[in-house]
C-alpha positions in Angstrom: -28.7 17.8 17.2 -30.0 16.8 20.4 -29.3 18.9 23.5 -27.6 15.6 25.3 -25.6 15.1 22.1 -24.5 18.7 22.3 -23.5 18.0 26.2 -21.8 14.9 25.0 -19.3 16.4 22.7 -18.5 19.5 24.6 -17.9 17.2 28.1 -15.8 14.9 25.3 -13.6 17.8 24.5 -13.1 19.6 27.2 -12.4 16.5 29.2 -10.4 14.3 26.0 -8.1 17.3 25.2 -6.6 18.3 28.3 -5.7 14.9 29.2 -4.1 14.3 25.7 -2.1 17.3 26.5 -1.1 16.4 29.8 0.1 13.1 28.6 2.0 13.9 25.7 3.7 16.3 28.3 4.3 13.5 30.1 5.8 11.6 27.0 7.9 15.1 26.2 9.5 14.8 29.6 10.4 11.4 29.2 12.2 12.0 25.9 9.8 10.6 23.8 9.1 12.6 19.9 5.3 13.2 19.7 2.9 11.4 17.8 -0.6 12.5 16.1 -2.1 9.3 16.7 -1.3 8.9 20.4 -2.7 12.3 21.0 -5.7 11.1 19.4 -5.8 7.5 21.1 -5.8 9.8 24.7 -8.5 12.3 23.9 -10.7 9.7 22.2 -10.5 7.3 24.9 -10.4 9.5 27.7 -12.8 12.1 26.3 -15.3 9.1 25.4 -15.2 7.0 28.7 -15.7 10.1 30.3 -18.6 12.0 28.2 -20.5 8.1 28.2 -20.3 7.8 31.8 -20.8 11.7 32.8 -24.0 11.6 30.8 -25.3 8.6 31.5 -25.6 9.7 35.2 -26.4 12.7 34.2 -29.5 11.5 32.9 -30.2 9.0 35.5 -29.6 12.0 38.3 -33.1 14.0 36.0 -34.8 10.8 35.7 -34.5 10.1 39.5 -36.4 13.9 40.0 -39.0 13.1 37.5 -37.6 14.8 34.3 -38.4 11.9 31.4 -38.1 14.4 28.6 -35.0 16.1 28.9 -34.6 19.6 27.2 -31.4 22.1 27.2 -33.0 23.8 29.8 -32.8 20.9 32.4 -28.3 20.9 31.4 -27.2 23.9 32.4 -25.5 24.3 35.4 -27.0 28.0 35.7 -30.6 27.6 36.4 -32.9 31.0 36.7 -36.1 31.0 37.1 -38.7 34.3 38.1 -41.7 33.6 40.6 -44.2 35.2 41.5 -45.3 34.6 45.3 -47.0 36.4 48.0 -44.3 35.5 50.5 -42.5 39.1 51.2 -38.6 38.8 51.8 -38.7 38.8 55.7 -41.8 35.4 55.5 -39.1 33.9 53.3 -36.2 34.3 55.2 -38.2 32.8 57.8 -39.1 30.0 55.9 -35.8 29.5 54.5 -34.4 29.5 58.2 -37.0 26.2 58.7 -36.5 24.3 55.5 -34.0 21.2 56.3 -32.2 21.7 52.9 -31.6 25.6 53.1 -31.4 26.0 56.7 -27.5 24.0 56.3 -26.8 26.9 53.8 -24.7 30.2 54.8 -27.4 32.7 54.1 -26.2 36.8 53.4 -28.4 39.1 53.0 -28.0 41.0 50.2 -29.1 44.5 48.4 -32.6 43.6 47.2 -32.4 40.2 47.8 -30.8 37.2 49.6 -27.6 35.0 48.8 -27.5 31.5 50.1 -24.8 29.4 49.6 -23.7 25.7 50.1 -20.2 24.0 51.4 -19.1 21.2 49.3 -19.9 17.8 49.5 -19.2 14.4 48.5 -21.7 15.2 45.3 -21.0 18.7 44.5 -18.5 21.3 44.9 -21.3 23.8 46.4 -23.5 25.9 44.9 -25.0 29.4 45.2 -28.4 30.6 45.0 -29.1 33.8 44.6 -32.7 35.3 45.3 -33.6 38.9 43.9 -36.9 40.9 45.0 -37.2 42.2 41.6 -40.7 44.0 42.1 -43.0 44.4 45.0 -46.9 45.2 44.8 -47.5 45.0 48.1 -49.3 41.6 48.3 -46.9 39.8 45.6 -43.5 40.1 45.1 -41.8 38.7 41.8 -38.5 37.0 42.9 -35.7 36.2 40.3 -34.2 33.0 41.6 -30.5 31.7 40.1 -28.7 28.4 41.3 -25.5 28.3 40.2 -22.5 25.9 41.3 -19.4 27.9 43.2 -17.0 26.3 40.8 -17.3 28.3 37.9 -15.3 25.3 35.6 -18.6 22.2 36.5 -19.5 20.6 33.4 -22.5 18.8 34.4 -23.8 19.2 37.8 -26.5 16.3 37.8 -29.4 18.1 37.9 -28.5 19.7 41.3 -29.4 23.7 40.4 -32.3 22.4 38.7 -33.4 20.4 42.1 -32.7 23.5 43.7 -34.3 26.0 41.6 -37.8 23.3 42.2 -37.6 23.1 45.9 -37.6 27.3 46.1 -40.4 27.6 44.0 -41.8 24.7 45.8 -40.9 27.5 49.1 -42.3 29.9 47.6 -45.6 29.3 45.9 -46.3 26.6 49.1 -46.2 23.9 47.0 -43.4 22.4 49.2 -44.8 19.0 50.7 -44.6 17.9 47.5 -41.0 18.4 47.0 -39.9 17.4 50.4 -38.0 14.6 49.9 -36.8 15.4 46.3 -33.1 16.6 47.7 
């Protein structure tokens, strides 16, 4: 089973169910008996409009930043990554301060590390990176980067963690004209 088929059914259940049991709450309130059949009709046509259309843009969303092959690891909405870069902390704080994408985030610093975080939008509820020093040899520094969205409860968040998992690498291992106008 594919890793876009596996997306499809749990975004077709986790969307078709609820919504089947919302409506025959509905139909309960109104003094209707309930019926098998409806409950099915509701989470097959709800759950399957909605899976179709999710993952179609889905998939347009990692085509659009240059993923043709998609794997499991492009669908999570938890993207981690570790990077090696000879950037310390403070030189990256700096640079996040300059980039036109991070500098609109809240940035915290935190132990070890640094917490950016994003306010929502008309795309995405907001997301949170969070950037770990995890060892430090003096001249590199291995950095354990996680982008995760603030609503814990996002099914598919269109490749945004991915995108901006990329653009701190990009940050870090100054590789970022490239990825300048991939967000």
């Amino acid at each position: 089973m594919t890793a876009l088929t596996k997306l499809f059914i749990k975004t077709f259940l986790l969307t078709g169910i609820p919504f089947a049991i919302g409506m025959m709450g509905l139909h309960l309130i109104g003094g209707e008996a309930l019926r098998i059949e409806k409950f099915l009709i509701y989470t097959t046509l709800f759950g399957g409009i909605m899976a179709l259309s999710l993952i179609a843009i889905l998939k347009y969303h990692l085509r659009k930043i240059g993923i043709q092959k998609i794997a499991q690891e492009h669908l999570g909405v938890h993207q981690k990554r570790t990077i090696i870069s000879t950037l310390s902390i403070e030189e990256l704080l700096q640079m996040l301060k300059d980039d036109p994408v991070f500098q609109l985030m809240v940035r915290k610093e935190i132990e070890n590390g640094i917490l950016l975080q994003s306010t929502m939008t008309m795309k995405s509820w907001g997301e949170e990176i969070r950037i770990q020093i995890v060892s430090d040899r003096g001249s590199s520094y291995q950095y354990e980067i996680s982008s995760r969205p603030r609503l814990k409860t996002t099914l598919i968040d269109y490749g945004k963690n991915l995108q901006n998992i990329r653009r701190m690498e990009a940050l870090l291992t100054g590789t970022m004209e490239i990825q300048q106008s991939t967000i």
